[in-house]
C-alpha positions as CSV (number, residue, x, y, z in Angstrom):
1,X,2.6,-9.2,29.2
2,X,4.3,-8.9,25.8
3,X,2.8,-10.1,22.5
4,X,6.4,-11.3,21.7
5,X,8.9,-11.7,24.1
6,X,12.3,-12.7,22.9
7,X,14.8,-13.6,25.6
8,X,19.0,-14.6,24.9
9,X,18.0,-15.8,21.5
10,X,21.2,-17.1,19.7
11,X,21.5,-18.5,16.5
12,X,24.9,-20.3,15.3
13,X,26.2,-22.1,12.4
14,X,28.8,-24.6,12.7
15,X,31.1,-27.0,10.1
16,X,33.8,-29.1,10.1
17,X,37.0,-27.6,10.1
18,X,35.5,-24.0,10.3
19,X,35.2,-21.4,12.9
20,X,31.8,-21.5,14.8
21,X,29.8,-18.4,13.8
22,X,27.7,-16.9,15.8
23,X,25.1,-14.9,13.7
24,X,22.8,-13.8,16.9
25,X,24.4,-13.7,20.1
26,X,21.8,-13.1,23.5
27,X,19.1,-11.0,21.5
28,X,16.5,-10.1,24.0
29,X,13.5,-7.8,22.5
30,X,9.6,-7.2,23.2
31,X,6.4,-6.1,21.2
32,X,3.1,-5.2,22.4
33,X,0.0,-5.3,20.4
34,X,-0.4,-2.3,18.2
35,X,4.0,-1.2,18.3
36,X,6.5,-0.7,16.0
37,X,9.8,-2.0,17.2
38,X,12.8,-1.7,14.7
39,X,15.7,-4.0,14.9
40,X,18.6,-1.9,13.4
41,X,21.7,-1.9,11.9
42,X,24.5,-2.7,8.7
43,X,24.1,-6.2,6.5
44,X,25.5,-8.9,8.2
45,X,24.8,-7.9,11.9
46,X,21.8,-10.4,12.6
47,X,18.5,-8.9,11.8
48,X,17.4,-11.3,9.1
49,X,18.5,-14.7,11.1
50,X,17.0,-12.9,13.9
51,X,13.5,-12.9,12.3
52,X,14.1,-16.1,10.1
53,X,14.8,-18.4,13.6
54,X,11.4,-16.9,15.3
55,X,9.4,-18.1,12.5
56,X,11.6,-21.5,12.3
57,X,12.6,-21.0,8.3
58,X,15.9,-21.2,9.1
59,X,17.6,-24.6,6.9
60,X,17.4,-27.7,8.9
61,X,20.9,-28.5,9.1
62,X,23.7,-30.7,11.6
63,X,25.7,-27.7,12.6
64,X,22.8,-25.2,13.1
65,X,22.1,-24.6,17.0
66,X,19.0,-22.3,17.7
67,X,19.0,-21.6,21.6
68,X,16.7,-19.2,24.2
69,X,12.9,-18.6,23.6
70,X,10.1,-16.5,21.2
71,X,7.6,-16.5,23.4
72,X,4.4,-15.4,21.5
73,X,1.5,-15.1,23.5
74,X,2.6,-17.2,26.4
75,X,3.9,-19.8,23.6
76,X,7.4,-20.4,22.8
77,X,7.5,-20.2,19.1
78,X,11.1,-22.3,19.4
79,X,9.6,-25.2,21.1
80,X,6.9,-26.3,18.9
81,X,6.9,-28.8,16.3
82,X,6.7,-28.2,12.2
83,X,3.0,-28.9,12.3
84,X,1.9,-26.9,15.2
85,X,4.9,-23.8,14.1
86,X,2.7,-24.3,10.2
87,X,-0.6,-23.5,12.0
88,X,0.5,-20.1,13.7
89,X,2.4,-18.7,10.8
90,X,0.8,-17.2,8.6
91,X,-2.7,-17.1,11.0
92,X,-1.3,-15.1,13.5
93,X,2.7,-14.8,12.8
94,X,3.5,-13.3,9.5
95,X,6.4,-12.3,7.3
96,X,6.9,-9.8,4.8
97,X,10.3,-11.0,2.6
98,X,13.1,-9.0,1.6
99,X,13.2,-10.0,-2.3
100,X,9.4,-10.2,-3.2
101,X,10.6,-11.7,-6.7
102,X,12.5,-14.2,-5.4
103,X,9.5,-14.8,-2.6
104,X,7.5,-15.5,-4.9
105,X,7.0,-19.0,-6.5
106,X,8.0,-17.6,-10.4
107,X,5.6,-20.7,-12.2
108,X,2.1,-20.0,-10.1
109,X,0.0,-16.7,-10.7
110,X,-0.4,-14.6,-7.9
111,X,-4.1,-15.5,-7.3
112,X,-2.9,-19.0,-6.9
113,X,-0.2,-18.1,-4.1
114,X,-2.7,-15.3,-2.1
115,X,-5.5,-18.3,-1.8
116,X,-3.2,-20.9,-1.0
117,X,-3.2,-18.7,2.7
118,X,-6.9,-18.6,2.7
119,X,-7.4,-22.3,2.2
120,X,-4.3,-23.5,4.6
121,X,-5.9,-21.3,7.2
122,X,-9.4,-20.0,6.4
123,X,-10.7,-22.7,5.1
124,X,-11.6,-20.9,1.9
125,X,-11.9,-22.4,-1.3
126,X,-13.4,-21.6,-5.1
127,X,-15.1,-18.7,-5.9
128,X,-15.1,-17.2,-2.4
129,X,-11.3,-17.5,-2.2
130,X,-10.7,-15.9,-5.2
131,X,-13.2,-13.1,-4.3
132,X,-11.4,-12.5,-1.2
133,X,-7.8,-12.8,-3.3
134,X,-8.8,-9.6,-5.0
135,X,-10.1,-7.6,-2.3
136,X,-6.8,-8.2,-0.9
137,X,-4.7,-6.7,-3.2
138,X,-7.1,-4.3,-3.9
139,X,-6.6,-3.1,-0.2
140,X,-3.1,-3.3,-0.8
141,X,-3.4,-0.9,-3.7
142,X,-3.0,-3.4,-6.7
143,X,-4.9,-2.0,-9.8
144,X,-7.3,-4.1,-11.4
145,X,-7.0,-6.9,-9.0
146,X,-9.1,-9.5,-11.0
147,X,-6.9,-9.2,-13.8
148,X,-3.9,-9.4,-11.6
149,X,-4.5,-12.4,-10.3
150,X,-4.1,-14.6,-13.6
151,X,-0.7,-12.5,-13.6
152,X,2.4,-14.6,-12.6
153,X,5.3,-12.2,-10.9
154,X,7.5,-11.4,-13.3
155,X,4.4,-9.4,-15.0
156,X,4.3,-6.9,-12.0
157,X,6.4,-4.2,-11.2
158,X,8.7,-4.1,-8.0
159,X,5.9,-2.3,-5.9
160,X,3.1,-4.3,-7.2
161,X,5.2,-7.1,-6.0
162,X,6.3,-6.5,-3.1
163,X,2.2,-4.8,-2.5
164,X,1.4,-9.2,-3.2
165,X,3.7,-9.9,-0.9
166,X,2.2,-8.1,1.8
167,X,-1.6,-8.8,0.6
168,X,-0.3,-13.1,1.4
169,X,0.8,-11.4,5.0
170,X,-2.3,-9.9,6.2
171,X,-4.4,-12.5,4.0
172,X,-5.2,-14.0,7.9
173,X,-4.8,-10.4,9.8
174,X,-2.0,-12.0,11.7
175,X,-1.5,-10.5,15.3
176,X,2.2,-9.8,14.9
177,X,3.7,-9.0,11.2
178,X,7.8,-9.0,10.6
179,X,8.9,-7.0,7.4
180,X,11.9,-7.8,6.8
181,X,13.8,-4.9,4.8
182,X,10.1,-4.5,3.0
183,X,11.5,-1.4,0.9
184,X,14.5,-2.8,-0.5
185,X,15.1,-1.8,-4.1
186,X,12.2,0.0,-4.1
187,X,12.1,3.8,-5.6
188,X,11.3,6.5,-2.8
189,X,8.2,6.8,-4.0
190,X,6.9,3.5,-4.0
191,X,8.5,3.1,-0.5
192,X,6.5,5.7,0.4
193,X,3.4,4.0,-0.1
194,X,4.6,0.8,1.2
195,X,5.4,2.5,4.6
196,X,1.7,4.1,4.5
197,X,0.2,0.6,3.6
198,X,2.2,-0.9,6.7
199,X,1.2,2.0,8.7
200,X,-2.5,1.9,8.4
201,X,-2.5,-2.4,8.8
202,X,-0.9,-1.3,12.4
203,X,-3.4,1.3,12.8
204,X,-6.7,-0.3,11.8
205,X,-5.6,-3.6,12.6
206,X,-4.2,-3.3,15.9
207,X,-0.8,-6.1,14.6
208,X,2.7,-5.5,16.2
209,X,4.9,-5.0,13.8
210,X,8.8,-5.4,13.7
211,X,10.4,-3.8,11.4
212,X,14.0,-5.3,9.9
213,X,15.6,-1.9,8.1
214,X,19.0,-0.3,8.0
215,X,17.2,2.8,6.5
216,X,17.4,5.2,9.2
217,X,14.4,7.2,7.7
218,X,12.3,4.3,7.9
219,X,13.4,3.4,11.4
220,X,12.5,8.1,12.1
221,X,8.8,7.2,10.9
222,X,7.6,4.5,11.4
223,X,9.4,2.7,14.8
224,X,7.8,3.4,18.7
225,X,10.7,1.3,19.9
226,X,14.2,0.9,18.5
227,X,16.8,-1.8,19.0
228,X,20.4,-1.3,17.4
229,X,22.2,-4.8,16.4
230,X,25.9,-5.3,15.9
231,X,28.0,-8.4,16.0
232,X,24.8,-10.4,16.7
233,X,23.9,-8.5,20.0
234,X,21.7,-5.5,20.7
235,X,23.6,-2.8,21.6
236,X,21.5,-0.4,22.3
237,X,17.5,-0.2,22.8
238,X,15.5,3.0,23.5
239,X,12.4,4.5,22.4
240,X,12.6,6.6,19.1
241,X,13.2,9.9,19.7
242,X,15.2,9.7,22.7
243,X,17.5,7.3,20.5
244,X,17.8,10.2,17.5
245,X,18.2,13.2,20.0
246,X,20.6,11.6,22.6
247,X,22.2,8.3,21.0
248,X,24.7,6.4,23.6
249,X,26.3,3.7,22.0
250,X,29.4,4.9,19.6
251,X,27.8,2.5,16.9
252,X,24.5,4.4,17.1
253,X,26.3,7.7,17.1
254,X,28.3,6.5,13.8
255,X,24.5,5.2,12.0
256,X,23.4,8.8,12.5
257,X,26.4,10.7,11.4
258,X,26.8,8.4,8.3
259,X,23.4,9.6,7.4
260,X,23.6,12.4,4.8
261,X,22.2,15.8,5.7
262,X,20.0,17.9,4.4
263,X,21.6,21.0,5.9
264,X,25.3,20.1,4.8
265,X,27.5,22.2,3.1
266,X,28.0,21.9,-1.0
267,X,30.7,19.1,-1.7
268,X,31.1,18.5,2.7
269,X,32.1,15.0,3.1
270,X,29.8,12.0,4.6
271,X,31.2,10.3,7.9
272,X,31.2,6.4,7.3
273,X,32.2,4.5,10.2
274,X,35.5,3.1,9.6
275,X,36.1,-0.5,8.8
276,X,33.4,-3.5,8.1
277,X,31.1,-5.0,10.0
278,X,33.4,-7.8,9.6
279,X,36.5,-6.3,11.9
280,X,34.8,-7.3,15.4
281,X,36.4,-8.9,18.5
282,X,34.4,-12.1,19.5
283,X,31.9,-11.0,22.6
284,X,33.7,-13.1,24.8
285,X,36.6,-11.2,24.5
286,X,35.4,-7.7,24.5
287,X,32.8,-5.5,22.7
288,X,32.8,-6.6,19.5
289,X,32.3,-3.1,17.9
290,X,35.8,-1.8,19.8
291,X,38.3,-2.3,16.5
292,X,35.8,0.1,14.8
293,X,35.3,2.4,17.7
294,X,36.5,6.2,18.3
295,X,36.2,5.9,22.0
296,X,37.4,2.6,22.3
297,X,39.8,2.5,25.7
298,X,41.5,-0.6,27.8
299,X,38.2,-1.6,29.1
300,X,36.8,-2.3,25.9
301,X,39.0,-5.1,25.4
302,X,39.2,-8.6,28.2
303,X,35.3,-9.3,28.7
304,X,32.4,-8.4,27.0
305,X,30.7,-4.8,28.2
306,X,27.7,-5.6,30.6
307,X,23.9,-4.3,29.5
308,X,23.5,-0.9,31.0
309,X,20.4,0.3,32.1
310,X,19.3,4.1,32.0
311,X,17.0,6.4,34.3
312,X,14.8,6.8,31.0
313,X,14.3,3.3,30.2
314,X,16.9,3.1,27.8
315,X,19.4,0.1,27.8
316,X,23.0,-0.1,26.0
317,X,26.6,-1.9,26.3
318,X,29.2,0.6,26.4
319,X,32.0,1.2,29.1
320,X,32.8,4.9,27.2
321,X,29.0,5.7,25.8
322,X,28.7,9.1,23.8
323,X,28.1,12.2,26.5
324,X,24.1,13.7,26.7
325,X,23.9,17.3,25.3
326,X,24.9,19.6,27.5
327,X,27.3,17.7,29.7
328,X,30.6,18.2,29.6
329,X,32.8,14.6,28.5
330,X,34.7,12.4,31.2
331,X,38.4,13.2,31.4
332,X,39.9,11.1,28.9
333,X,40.5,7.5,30.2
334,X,43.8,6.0,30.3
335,X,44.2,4.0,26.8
336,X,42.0,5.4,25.3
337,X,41.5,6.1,21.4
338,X,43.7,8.9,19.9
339,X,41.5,11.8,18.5
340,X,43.0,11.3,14.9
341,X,41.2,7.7,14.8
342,X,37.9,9.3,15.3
343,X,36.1,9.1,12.0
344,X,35.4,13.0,10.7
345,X,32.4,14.4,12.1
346,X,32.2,12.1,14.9
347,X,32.4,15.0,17.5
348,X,30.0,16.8,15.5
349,X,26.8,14.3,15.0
350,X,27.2,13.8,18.8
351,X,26.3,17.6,19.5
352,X,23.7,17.3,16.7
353,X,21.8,14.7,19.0
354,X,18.9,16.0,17.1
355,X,19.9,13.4,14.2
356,X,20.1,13.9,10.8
357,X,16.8,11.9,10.0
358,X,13.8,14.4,11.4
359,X,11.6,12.4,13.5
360,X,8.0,12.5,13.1
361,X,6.0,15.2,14.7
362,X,3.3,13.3,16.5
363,X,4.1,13.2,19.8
364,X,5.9,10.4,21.2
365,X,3.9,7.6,22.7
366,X,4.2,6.8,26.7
């Protein structure tokens, strides 16, 4: 059984006089003890609200409707009350926030906010908290921790911050973790670290950890398991390097191929996918990714695409999904897409299933 199983979660926001929005539609995921599952894609597609409604930090207001489970170790997160939801996070559900300076209370020093956690759920208090405060961020790579704990936020750097952040995560050595965006805003080489940091808590810790990113490098080292959003739906789901060498879905194919190259030609043009996230059909009334999509044909449109499931394991929603390397494409469909929408470079990340983020060279777990 799953540490985390979430099944049809939907999330929507409703007022008066407004259209209904649905920011997750049906998201269905899993984590084991000890994985890495990445939920994937632009701004706006449903990562964040994703994580936010399994922790229950979403605003309590009239028109928000939060529907399907979080089952977390054979408890469903969604169906507990605010005292019992208080107990398990930050024990043994944790978060890691986008904006660390915004996370973090601006007034209070660090050491304040880091054994807070111990006393809420350790029971901690004094001079042992405080001890245990700087060994934290200490682990986490903080310089001169005793001193930094008298610090308030806006006397650290970006890193250092984001490094408290993740020292008030682990404080408890929760059993799953959720970063959410974790290197945002951060310079490559202090994402770098952060990714190692994250990297050895899975490793010597044994925590699931889903990571939220739209960085497709992050996603290349760091993910087992890799789950695509768009429009509020998982469109495609498949373990990592299966999803960079043979992508299905035409959003997938469009992530990779917007990804600059290392190998590209001097002053050779990136491939965005055309439009915004925020041209999509409804679900009910097709795929929602179709007014963006180069091999959108009549099928696309009239009900939503079912979940298809692969020999491999992999899943995705797709009537016209991008051909596997080395098979010829279907004879073109009636309806379908001219060739002169098709983005430029399209065709071409599709033969490159390779990607153009190298994927670790471990090999890939079972």
């Amino acid at each position: 059984m799953a540490l985390l199983d979430v099944e049809d979660l939907s999330v929507t926001f409703a007022r008066r006089g407004q259209r209904t929005v649905h920011a997750v539609d049906g998201v269905s995921f899993s984590v084991d003890a000890g994985e890495v599952v990445g939920l994937v894609g632009e701004s706006g597609c449903g990562k964040s609200v994703t994580s936010l409604a399994i922790m229950g930090l979403l605003p309590k207001q009239p028109g928000l409707r939060v529907g399907g489970k979080a089952v977390f170790d054979g408890t469903d997160l969604l169906q507990l009350d605010d005292r019992s939801r208080r107990d398990i996070r930050g024990r043994d559900v944790a978060m890691i926030f986008q904006d660390p300076l915004s996370s973090l209370n601006p007034v209070i020093p660090i050491g304040l906010q880091v054994t807070e956690v111990l006393t809420r759920h350790r029971g901690m208090k004094g001079a042992a908290a405080e001890k245990e405060a700087a060994e934290l961020l200490d682990r986490v790579g903080i310089p001169d921790p005793k001193r930094r704990l008298k610090e308030y936020p806006h006397q650290l750097s970006g890193g250092m911050r984001q490094r408290a952040l993740i020292a008030m995560a682990v404080a408890c050595q929760p059993r799953l973790l959720i970063a959410d965006e974790p290197t945002t805003a951060l310079d490559v080489t202090i994402q770098a670290q952060i990714l190692e940091l994250l990297k050895e808590l899975v490793r010597d810790s044994g925590t699931a950890l889903v990571m939220i990113t739209h960085d497709l490098g992050v996603v290349a080292g760091m993910c087992d398991t890799v789950n695509v959003l768009y429009g509020g739906r998982v469109v495609e789901t498949a373990r990592r390097r299966p999803l960079f060498r043979e992508p299905r879905h035409p959003y997938t194919v469009g992530l990779l191929a917007s990804v600059p190259r290392l190998d590209a030609g001097r002053g050779e043009r990136l491939n965005p996918i055309p439009g915004s996230v925020r041209d999509l059909l409804p679900w009910a009334d097709g795929c929602a990714f179709a007014p963006r999509c180069a091999r959108r044909v009549d099928e696309c449109v009239g009900e939503p695409p079912a979940l298809v499931l692969a020999h491999d394991g992999r899943s995705y929603r797709c009537v016209n999904p991008a051909p596997l390397p080395g098979t010829l494409p279907p004879p073109a469909a009636a309806g379908a897409a001219p060739a002169a929408e098709a983005p430029a470079g399209t065709a071409k990340a599709a033969e490159a299933t390779a990607g153009p983020v190298p994927a670790p060279r471990e090999e890939e777990k079972p």
